[in-house]
Residue, then its C-alpha position, 0 to 999 in steps of 0.5 A: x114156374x112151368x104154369x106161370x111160363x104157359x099163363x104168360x105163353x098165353x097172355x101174348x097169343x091173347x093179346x097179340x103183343x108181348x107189351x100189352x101182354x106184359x101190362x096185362x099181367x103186371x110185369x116188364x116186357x123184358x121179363x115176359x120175354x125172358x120167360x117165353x125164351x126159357x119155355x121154348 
């Protein structure tokens, strides 16, 4: 789960918005916050 966390950690920096970070790798924003959260 640890890479998946980093791969999302990632989308966000690239895309500078968790919402088009979320569209980006197919899931909810919400979801891609929650993940973020449980990597820090």
């Amino acid at each position: 789960m640890l890479l998946r966390q980093i791969q999302y950690f990632q989308a966000v920096v690239e895309h500078k918005s968790f919402t088009e970070a979320a569209d980006a790798c197919h899931i909810s924003q919400s979801a891609i916050s929650q993940q973020i959260k449980a990597l820090e």
